[in-house]
C-alpha positions in Angstrom: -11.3 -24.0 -19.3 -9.0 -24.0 -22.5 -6.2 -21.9 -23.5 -6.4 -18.3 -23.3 -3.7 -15.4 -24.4 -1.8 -13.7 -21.4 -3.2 -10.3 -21.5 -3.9 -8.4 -18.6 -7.4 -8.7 -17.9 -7.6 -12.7 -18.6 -4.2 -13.0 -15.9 -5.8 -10.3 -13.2 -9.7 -12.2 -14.0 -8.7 -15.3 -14.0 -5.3 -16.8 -12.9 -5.9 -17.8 -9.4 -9.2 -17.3 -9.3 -9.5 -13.8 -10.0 -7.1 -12.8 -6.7 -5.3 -10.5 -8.6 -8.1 -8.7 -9.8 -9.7 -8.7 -5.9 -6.2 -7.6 -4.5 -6.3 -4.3 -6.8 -9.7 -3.8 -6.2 -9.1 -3.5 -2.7 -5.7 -1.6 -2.8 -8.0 0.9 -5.1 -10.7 1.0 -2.5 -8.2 1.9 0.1 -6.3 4.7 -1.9 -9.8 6.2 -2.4 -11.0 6.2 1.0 -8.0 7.9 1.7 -9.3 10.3 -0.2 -12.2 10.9 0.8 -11.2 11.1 4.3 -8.3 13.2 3.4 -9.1 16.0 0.7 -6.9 18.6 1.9 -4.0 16.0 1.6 -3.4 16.9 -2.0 0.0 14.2 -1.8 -0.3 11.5 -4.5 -1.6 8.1 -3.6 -0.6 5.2 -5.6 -1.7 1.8 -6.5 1.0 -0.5 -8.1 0.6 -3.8 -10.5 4.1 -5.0 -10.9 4.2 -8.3 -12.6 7.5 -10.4 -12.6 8.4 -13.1 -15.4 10.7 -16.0 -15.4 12.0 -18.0 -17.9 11.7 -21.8 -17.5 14.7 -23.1 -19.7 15.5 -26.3 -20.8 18.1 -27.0 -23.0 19.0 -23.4 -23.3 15.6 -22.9 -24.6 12.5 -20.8 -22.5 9.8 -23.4 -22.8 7.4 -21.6 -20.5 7.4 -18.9 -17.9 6.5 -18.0 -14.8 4.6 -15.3 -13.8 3.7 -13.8 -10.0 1.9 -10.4 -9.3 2.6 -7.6 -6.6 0.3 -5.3 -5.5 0.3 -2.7 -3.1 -0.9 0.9 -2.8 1.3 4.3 -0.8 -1.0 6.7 0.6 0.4 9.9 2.5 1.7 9.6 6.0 -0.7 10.5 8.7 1.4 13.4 10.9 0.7 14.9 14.2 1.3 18.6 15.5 4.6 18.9 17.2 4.7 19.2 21.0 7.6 20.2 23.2 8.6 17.5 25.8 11.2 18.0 28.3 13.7 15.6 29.0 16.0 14.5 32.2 19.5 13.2 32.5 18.5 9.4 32.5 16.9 9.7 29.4 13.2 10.1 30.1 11.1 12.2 28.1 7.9 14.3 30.0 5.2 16.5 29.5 3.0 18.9 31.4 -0.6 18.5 31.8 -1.3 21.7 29.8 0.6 20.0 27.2 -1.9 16.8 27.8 -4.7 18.3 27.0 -3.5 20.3 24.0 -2.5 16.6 22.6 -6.3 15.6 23.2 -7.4 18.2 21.1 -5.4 17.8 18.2 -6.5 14.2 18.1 -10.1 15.1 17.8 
């Protein structure tokens, strides 16, 4: 065990069992699946390791700190074509069948 300096590959390896480390792994993964599933999407994707510190004061001194991670990743919204849809008096939104299977197609 021991004492080990707060750098950023002993907290992501280590604290909490290596969590950290997993969580960015896998915000990574999905940011390049994205990718890979998305190449003509030439948007940015992001993966963001934001740590937070907190002193622990006693006295008016900081005797220690406290440290929590967030991660997260932002990949490019997923958009559909446009379609016209008609709507009535009470509020209720339609379309025609033609308009039906146009939908279908785009979705393939």
């Amino acid at each position: 065990m021991g004492i080990k300096q707060a750098t950023l590959q002993n907290i992501a390896a280590e604290l909490d069992n290596g969590k950290i480390q997993t969580a960015f792994a896998k915000e990574m993964e999905r940011v390049l699946k994205d990718c890979l599933n998305r190449p003509s999407n030439k948007k940015k994707r992001t993966v963001t390791l934001v740590f937070s510190v907190m002193p622990e004061a006693h006295e008016g001194q900081c005797e220690s700190i406290r440290l929590a991670a967030d991660i997260k990743s932002s990949i490019p919204a997923r958009t559909s074509t446009e379609y016209p849809l008609g709507i009535n008096i009470n509020g209720q939104a339609w379309f025609t069948v033609e308009d039906d299977a146009e939908m279908q197609r785009a979705l393939q």
